[in-house]
Backbone of each chain as ProteinMPNN parsed JSONL, in Angstrom:
{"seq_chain_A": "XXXXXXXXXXXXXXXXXXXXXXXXXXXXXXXXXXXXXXXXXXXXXXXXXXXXXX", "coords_chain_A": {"N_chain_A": [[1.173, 31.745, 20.586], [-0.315, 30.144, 18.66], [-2.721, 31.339, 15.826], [-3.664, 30.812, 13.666], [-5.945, 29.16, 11.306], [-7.102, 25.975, 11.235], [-7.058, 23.466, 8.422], [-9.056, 20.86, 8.751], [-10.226, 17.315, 7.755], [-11.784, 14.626, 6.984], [-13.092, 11.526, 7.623], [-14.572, 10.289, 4.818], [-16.499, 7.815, 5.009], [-17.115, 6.941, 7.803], [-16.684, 9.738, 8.914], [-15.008, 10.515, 10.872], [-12.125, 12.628, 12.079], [-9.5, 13.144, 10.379], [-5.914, 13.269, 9.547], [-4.601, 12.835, 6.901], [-5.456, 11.125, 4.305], [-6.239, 7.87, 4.388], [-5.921, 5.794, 2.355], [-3.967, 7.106, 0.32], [-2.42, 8.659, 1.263], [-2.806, 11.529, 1.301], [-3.056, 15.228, 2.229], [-4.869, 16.825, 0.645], [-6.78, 14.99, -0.37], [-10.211, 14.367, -1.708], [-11.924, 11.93, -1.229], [-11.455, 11.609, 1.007], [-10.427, 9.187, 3.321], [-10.623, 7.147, 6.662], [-7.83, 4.55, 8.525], [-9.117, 2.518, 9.467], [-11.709, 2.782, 8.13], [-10.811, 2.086, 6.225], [-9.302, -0.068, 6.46], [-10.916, -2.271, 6.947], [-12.31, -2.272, 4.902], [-10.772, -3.375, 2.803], [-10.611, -5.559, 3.848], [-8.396, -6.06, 5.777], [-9.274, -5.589, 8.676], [-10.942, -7.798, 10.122], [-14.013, -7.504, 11.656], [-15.276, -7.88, 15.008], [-17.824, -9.257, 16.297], [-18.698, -10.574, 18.598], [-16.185, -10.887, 21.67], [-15.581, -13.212, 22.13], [-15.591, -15.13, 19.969], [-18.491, -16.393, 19.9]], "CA_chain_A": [[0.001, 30.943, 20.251], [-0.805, 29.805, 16.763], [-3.861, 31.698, 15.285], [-3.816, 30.41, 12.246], [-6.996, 28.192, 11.205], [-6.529, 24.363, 10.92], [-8.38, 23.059, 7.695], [-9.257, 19.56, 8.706], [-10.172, 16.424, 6.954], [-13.224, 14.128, 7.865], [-13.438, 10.302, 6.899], [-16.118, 9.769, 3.868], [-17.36, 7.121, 5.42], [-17.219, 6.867, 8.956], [-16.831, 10.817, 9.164], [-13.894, 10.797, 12.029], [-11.417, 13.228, 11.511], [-8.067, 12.721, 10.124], [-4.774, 13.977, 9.18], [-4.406, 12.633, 5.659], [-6.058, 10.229, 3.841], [-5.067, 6.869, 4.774], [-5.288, 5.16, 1.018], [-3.163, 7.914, -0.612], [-1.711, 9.661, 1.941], [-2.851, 12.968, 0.707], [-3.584, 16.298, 2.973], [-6.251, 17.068, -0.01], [-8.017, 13.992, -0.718], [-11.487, 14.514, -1.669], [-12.401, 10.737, -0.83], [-10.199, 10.908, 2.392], [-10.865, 7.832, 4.251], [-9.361, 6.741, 7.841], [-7.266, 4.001, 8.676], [-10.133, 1.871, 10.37], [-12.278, 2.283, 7.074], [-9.548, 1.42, 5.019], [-8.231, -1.706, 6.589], [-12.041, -2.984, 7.233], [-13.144, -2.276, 3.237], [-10.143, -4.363, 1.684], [-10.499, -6.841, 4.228], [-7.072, -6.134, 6.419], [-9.46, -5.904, 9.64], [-12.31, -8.51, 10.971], [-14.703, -7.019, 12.733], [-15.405, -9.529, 16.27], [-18.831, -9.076, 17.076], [-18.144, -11.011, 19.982], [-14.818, -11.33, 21.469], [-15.501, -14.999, 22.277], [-15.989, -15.97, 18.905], [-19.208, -16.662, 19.352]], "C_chain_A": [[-0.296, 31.058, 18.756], [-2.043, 30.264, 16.769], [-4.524, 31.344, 14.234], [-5.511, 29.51, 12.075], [-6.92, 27.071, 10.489], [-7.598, 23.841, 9.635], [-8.135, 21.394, 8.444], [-10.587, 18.755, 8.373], [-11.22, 15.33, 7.883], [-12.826, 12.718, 7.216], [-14.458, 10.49, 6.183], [-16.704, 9.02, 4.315], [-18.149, 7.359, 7.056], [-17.534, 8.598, 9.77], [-15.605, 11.321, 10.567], [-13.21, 11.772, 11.011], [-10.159, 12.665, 11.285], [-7.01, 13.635, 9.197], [-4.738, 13.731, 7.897], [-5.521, 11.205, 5.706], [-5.304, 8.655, 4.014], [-5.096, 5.734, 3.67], [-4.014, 5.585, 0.228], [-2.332, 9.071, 0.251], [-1.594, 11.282, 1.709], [-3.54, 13.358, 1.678], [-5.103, 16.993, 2.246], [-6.916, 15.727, -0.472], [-9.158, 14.465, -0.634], [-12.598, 13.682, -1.335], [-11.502, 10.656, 0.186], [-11.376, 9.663, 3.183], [-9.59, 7.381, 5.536], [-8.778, 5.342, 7.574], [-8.574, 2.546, 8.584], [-11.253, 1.588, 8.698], [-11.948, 1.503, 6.181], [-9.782, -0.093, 5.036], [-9.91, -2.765, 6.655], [-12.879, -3.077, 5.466], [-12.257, -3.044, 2.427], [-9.679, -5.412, 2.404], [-9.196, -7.521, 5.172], [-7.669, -6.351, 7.783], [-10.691, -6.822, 9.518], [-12.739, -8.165, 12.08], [-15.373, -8.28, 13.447], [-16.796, -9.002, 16.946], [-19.045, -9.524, 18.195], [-16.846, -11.794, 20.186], [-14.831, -12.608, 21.847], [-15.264, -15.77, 21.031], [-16.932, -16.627, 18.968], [-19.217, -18.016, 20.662]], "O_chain_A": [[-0.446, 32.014, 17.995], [-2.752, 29.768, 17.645], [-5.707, 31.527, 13.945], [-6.105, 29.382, 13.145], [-6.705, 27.07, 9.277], [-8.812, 23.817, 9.836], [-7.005, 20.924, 8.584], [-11.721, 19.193, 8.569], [-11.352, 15.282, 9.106], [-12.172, 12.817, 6.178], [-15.449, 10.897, 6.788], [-17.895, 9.302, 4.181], [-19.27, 7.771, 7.352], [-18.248, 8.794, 10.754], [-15.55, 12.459, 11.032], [-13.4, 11.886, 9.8], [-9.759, 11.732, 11.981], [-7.308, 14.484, 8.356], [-4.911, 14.841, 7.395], [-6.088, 10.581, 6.603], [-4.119, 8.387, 3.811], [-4.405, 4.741, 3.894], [-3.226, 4.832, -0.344], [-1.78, 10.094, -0.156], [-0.629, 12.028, 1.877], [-4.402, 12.661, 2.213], [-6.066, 17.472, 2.845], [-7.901, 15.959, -1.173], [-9.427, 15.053, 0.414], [-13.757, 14.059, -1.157], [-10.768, 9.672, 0.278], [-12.576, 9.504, 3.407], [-8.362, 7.303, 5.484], [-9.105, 4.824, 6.506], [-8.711, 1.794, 7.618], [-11.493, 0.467, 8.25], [-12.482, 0.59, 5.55], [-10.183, -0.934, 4.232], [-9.853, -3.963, 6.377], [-13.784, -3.821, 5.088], [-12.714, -3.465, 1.364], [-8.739, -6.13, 2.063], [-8.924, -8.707, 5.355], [-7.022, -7.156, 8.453], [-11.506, -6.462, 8.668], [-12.244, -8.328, 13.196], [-15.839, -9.29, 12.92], [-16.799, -8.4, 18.02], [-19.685, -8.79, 18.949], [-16.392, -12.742, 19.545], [-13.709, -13.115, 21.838], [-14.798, -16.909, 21.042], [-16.854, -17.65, 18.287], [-20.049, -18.922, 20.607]]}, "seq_chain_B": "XXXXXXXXXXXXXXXXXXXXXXXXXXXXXXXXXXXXXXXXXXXXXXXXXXXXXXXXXXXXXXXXXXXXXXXXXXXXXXXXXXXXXXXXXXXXXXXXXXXXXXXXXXXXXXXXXXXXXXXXXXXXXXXXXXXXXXXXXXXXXXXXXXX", "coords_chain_B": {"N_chain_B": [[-12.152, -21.258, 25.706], [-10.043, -19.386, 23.202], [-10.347, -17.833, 20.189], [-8.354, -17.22, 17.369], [-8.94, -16.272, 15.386], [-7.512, -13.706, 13.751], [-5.311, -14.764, 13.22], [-6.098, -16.646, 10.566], [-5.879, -14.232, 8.814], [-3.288, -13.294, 8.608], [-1.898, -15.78, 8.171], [-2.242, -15.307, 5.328], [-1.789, -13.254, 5.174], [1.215, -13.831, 4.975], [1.262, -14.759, 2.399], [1.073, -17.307, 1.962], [-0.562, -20.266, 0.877], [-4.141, -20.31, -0.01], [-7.434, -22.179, -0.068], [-10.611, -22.975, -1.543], [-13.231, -21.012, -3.286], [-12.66, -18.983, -3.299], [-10.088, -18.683, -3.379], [-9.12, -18.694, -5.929], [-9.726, -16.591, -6.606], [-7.557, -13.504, -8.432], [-4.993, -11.663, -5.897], [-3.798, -8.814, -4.232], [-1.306, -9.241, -3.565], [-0.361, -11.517, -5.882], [-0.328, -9.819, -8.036], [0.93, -7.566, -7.924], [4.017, -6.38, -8.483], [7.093, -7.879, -8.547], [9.748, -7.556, -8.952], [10.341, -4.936, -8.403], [12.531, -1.953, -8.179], [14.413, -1.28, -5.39], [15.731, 1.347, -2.797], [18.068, 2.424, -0.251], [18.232, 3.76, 3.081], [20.004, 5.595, 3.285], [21.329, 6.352, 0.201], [22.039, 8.444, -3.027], [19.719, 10.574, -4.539], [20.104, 11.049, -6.726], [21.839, 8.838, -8.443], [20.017, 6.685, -7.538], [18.025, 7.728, -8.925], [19.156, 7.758, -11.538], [19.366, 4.807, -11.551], [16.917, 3.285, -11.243], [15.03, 4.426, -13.157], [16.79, 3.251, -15.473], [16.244, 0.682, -15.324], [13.688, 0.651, -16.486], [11.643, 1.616, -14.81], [9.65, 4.454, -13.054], [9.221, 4.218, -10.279], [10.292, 3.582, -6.863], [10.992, 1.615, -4.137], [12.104, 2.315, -0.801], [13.694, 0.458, 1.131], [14.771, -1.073, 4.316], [17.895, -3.37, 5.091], [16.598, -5.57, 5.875], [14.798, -5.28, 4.505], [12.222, -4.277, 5.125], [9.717, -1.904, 4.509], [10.724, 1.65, 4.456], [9.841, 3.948, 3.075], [8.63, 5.682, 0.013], [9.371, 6.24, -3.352], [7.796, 8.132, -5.484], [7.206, 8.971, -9.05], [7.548, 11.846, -8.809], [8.786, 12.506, -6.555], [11.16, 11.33, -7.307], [11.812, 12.954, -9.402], [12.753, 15.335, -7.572], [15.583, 17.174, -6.112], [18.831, 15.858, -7.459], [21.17, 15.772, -5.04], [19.606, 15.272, -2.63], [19.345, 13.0, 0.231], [17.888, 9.708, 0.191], [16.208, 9.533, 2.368], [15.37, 12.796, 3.013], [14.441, 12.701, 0.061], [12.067, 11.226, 0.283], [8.725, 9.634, 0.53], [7.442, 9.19, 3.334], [7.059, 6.115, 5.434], [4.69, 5.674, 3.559], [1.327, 4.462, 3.048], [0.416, 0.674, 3.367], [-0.32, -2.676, 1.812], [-1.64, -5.826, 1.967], [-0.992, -9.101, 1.036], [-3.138, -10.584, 0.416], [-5.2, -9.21, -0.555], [-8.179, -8.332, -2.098], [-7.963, -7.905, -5.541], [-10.009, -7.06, -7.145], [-10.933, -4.8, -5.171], [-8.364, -3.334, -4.62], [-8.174, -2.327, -6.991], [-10.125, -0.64, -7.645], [-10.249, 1.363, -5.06], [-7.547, 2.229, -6.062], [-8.189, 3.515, -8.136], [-10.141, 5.353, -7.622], [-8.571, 6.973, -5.72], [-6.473, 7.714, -7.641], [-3.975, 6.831, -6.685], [-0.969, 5.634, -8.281], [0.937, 3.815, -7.763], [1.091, 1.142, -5.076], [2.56, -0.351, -2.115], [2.958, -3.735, -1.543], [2.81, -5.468, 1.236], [3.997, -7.611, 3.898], [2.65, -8.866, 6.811], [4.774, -7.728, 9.312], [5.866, -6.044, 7.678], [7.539, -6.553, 5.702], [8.875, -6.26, 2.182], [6.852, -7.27, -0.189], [5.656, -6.827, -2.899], [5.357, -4.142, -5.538], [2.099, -2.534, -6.32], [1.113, -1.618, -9.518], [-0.777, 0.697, -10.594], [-2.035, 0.203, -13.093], [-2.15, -2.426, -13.424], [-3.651, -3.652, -11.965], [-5.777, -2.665, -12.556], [-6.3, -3.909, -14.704], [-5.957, -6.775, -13.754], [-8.179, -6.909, -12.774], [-10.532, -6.474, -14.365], [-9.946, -8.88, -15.927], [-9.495, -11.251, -14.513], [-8.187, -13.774, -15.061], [-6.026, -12.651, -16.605], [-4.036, -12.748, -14.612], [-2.861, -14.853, -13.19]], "CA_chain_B": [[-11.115, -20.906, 24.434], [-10.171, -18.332, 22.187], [-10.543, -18.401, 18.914], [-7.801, -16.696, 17.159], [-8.866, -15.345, 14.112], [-6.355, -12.889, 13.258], [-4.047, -15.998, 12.454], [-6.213, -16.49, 9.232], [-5.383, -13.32, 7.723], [-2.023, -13.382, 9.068], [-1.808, -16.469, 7.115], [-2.463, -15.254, 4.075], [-0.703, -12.113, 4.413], [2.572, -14.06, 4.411], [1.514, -15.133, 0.894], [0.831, -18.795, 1.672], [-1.705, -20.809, -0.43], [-5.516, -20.841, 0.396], [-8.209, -22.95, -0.652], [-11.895, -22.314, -1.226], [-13.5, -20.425, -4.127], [-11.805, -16.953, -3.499], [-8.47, -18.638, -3.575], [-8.997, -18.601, -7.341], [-9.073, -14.927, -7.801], [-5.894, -12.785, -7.97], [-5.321, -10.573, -5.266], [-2.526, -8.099, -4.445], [0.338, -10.325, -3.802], [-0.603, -12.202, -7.081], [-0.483, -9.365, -8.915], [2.397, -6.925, -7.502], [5.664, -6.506, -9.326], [8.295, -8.166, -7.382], [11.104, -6.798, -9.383], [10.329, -3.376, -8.538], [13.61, -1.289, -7.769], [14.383, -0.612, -3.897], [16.96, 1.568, -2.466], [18.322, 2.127, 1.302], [17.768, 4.682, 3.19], [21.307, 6.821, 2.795], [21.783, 6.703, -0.985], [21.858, 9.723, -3.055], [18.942, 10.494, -5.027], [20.507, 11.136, -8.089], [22.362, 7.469, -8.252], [19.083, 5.667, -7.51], [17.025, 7.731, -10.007], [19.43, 6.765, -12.468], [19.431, 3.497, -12.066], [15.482, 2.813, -11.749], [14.801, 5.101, -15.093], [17.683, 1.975, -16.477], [15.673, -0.793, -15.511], [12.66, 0.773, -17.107], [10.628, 2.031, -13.574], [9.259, 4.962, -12.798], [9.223, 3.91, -9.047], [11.31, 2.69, -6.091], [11.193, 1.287, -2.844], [12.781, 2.044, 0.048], [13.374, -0.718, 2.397], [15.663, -1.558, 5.583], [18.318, -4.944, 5.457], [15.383, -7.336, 6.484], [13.352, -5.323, 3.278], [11.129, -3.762, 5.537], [9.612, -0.979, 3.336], [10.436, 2.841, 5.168], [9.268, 4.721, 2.579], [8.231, 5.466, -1.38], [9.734, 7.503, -4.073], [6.906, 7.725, -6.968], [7.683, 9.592, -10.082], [7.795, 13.28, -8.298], [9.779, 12.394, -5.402], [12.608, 11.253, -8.454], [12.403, 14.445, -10.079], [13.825, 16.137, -6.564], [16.842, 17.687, -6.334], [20.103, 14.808, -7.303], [22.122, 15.326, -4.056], [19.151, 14.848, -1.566], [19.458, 12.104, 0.207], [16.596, 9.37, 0.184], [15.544, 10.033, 3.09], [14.878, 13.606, 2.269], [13.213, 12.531, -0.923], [11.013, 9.787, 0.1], [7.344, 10.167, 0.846], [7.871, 8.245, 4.442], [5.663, 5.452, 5.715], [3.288, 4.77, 2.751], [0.211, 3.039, 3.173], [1.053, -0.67, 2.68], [-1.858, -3.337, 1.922], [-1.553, -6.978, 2.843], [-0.889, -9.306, -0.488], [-4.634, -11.082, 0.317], [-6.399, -8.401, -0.466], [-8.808, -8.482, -3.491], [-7.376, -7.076, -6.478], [-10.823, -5.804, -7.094], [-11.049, -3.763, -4.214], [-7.467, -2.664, -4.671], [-7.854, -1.958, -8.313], [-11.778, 0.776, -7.207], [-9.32, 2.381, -4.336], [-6.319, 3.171, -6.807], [-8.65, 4.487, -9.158], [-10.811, 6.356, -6.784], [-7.569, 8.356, -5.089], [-5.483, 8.677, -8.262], [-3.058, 6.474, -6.804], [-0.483, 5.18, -9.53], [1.346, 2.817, -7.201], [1.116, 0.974, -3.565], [3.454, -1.255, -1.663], [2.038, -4.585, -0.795], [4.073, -6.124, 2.487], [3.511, -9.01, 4.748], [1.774, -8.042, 8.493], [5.667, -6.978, 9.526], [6.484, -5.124, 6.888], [8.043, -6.919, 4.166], [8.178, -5.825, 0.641], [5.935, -8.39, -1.353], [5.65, -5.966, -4.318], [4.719, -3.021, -5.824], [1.044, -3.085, -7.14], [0.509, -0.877, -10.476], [-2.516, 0.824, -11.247], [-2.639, -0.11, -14.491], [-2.214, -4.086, -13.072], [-4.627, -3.803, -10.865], [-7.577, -2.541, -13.126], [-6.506, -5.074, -16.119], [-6.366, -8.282, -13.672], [-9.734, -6.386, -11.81], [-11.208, -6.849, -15.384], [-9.676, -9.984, -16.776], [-9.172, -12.003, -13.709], [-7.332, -14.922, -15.872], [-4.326, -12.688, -16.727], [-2.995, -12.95, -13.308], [-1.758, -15.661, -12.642]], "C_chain_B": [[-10.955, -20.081, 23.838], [-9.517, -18.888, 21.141], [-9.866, -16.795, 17.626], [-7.976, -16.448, 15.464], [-8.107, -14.896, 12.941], [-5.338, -14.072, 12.235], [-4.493, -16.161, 11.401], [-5.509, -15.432, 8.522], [-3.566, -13.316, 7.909], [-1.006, -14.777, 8.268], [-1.466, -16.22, 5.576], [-1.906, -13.936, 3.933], [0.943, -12.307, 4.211], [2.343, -14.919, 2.914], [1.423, -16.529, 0.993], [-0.64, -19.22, 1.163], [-3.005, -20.9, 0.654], [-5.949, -22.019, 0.231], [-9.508, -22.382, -0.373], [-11.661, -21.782, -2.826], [-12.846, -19.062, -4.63], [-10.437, -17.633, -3.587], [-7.983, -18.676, -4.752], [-8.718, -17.302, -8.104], [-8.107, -14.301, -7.425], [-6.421, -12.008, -7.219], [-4.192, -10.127, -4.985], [-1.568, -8.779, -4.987], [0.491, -11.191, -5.16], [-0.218, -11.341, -8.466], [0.684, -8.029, -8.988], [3.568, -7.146, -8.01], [6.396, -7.116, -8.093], [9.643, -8.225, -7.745], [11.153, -5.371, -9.245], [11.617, -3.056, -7.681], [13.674, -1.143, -6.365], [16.015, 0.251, -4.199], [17.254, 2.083, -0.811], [18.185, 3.65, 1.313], [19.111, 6.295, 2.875], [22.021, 6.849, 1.698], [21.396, 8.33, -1.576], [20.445, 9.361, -4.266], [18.751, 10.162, -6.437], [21.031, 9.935, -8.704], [20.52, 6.034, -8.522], [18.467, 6.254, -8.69], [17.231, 7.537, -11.522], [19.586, 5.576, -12.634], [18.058, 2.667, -12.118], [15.105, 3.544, -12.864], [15.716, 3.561, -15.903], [16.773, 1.156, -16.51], [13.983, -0.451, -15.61], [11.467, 0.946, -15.997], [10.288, 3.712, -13.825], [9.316, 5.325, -11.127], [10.173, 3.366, -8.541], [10.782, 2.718, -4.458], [12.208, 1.374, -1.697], [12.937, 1.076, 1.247], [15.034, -0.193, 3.827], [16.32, -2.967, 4.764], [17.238, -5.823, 5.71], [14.218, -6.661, 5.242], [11.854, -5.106, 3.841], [11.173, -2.744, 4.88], [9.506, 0.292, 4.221], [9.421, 4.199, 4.1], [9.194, 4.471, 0.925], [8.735, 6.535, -1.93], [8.808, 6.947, -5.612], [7.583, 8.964, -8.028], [8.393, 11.413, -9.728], [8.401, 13.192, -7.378], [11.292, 12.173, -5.982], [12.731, 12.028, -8.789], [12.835, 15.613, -8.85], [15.192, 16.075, -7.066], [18.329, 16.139, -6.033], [20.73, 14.155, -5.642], [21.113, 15.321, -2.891], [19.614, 13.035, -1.598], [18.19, 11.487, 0.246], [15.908, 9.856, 0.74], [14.947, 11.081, 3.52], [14.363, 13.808, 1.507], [12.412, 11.726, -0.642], [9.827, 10.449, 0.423], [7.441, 8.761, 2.086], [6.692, 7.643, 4.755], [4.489, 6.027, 5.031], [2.692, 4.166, 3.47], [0.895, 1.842, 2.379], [-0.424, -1.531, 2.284], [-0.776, -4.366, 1.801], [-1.446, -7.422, 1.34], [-2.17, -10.487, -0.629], [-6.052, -10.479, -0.19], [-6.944, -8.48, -2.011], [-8.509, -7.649, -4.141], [-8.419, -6.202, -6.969], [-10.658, -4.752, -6.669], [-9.584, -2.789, -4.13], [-7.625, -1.677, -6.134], [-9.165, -0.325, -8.492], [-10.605, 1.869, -6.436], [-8.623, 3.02, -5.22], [-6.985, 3.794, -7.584], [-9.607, 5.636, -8.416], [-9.758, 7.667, -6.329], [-6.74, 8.357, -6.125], [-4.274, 7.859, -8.131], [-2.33, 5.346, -8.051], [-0.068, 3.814, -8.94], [1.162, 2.26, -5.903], [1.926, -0.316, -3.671], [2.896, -2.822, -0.932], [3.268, -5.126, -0.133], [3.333, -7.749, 2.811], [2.898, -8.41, 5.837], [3.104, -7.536, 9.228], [6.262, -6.047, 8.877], [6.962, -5.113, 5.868], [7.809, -6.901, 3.319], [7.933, -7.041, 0.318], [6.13, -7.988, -2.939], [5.71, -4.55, -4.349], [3.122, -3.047, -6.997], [0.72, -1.953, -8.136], [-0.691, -0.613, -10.336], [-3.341, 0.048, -12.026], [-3.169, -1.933, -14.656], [-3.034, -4.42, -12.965], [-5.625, -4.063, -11.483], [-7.518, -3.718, -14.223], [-6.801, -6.354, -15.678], [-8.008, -8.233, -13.335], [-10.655, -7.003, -12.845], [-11.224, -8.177, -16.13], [-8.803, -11.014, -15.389], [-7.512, -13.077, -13.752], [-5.773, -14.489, -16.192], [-3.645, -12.617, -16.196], [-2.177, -13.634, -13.242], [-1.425, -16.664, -14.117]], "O_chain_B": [[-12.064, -19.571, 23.676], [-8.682, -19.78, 20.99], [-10.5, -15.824, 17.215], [-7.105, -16.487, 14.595], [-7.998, -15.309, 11.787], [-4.905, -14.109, 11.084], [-3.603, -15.936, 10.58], [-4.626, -15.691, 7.705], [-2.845, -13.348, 6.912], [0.177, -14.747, 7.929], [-0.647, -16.796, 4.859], [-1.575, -13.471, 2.842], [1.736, -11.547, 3.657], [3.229, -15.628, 2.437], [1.741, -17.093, -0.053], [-1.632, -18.492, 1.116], [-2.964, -21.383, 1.786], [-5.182, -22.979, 0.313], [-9.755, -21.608, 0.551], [-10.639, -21.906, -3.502], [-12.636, -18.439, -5.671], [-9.561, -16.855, -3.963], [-6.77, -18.696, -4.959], [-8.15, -16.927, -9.13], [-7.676, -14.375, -6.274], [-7.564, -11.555, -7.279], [-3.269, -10.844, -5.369], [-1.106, -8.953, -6.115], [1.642, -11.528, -5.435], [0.082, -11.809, -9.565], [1.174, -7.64, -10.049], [4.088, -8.256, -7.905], [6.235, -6.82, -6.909], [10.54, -8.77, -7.103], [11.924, -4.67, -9.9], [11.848, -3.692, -6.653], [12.571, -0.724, -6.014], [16.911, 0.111, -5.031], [16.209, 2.015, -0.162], [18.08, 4.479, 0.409], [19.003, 7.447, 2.453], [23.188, 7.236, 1.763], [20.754, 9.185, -0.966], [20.205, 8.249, -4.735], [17.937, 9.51, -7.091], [20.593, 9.901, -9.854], [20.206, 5.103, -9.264], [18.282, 5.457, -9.611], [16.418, 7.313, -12.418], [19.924, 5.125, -13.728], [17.938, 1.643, -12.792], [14.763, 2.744, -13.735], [15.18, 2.949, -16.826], [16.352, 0.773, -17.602], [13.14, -1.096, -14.987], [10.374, 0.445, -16.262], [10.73, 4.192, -14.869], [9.432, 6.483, -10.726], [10.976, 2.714, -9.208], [10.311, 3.659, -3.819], [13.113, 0.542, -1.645], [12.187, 1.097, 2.222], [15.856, 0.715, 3.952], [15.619, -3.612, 3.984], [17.44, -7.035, 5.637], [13.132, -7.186, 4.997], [10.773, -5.483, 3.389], [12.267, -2.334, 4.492], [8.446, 0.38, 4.842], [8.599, 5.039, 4.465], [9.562, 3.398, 0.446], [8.707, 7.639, -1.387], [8.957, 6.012, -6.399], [8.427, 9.759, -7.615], [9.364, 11.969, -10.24], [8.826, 14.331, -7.184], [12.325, 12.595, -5.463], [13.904, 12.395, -8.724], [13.224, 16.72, -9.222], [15.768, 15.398, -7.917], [18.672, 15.624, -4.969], [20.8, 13.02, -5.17], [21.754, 15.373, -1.841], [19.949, 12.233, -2.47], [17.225, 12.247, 0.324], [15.008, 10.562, 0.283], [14.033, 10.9, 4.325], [13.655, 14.815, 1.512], [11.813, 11.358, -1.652], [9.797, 11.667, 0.595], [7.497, 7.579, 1.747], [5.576, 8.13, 4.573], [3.565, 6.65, 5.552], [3.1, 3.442, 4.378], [1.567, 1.837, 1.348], [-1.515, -0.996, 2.476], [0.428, -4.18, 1.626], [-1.673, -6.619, 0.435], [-2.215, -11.212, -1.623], [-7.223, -10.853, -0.25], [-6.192, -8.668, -2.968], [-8.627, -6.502, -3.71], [-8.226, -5.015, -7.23], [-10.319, -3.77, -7.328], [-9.641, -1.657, -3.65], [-7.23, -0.516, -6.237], [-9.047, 0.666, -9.214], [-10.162, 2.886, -6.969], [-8.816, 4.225, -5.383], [-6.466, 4.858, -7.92], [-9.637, 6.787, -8.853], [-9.959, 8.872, -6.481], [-5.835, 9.137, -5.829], [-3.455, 7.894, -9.05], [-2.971, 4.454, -8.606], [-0.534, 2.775, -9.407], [0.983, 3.258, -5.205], [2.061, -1.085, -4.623], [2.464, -2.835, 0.221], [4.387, -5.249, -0.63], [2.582, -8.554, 2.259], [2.605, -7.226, 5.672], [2.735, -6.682, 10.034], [7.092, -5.283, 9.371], [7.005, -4.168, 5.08], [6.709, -7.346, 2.992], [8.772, -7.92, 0.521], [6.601, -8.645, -3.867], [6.041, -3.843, -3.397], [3.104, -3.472, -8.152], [-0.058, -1.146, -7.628], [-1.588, -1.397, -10.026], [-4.452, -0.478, -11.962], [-3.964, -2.509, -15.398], [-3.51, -5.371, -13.584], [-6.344, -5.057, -11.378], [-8.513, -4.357, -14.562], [-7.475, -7.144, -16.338], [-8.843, -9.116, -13.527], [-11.459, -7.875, -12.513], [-12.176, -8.581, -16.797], [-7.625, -11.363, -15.466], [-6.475, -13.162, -13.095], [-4.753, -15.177, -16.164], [-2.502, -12.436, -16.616], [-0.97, -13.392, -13.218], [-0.533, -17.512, -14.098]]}, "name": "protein", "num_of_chains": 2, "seq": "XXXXXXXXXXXXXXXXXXXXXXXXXXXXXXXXXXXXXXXXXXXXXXXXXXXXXXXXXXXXXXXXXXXXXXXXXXXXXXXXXXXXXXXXXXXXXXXXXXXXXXXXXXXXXXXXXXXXXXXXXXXXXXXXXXXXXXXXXXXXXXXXXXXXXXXXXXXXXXXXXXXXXXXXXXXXXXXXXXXXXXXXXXXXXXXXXXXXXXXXX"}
């Protein structure tokens, strides 16, 4: 059994955790940000407030 | 009915033409090198990093035959050891960004994390470019010298 102690990594925004940063792919990012923040802040996801479209 | 969405951006991440007000300002794909160096995945390290230092890079792309992008070798991944092979030097599956995306918002990110370079694709994978830092923040600022 591994004893060791895991540092882990929070989204800035959203605050989820995550493995690396998902702009820069860095284990130390100090602005880590997830996937989900990412792709929704430069406009890769549209958020569907309703899945009808409305 | 459904009302498929997605297909806009999907649109515009294969790089075809808008219209509208925003289709005026540069954004990745506009602004992304598209001579940047690639190399496959079982070359030697030493081979590729002399021949992107020739053609005046810093950087290289690794792609697949169809130029899907597996991974990135930025300046410190070149200074590894000659006889690795890429795929031992690369920094595997990069973040990619879409070539719609506002060069603004690309140009705040790269300067926020430091990053020097990113790979802009299509929504499968395909290299588009490579988007500089330095690109980024000069079109970010001066819109006009994009395109």
């Amino acid at each position: 059994m591994n004893d060791e102690p895991t540092t882990s990594m929070r989204c800035s925004r959203c605050d989820e955790e995550v493995d690396c940063c998902s702009f820069c792919d860095e284990t130390d990012c100090p602005n880590a940000i997830c996937y989900r923040c990412t792709s929704v802040a430069v406009g890769q996801i549209v958020l569907h407030p309703q899945p009808h479209g409305g | 009915m459904y009302d498929y969405v997605d297909g806009n951006l999907d649109w515009m991440a294969a790089g075809l033409p808008t219209e509208g007000t925003n289709a005026r300002r540069p954004r990745a794909g506009d602004v992304a090198r598209k001579d940047v160096p690639v190399s496959r995945l079982d070359e030697r390290l030493g081979i590729v990093r002399d021949r992107v230092r020739a053609s005046g890079w810093d950087a290289c792309v690794v792609v697949n035959d169809e130029r899907v992008v597996l991974g990135l070798l930025r300046a410190k991944e070149l200074g590894k050891d000659a006889e690795l092979r890429i795929d031992q030097a690369m920094r595997p599956g990069p973040s990619t960004f879409r070539p719609f995306v506002s060069i603004e918002d690309m140009a705040a990110f790269m300067v926020e994390h430091d990053v020097e370079s990113s790979p802009v694709t299509t929504s499968d994978g395909r290299l588009v470019g490579l988007l500089l830092r330095n690109d980024a923040a000069k079109a970010a600022l001066d819109p006009g010298s994009a395109r």
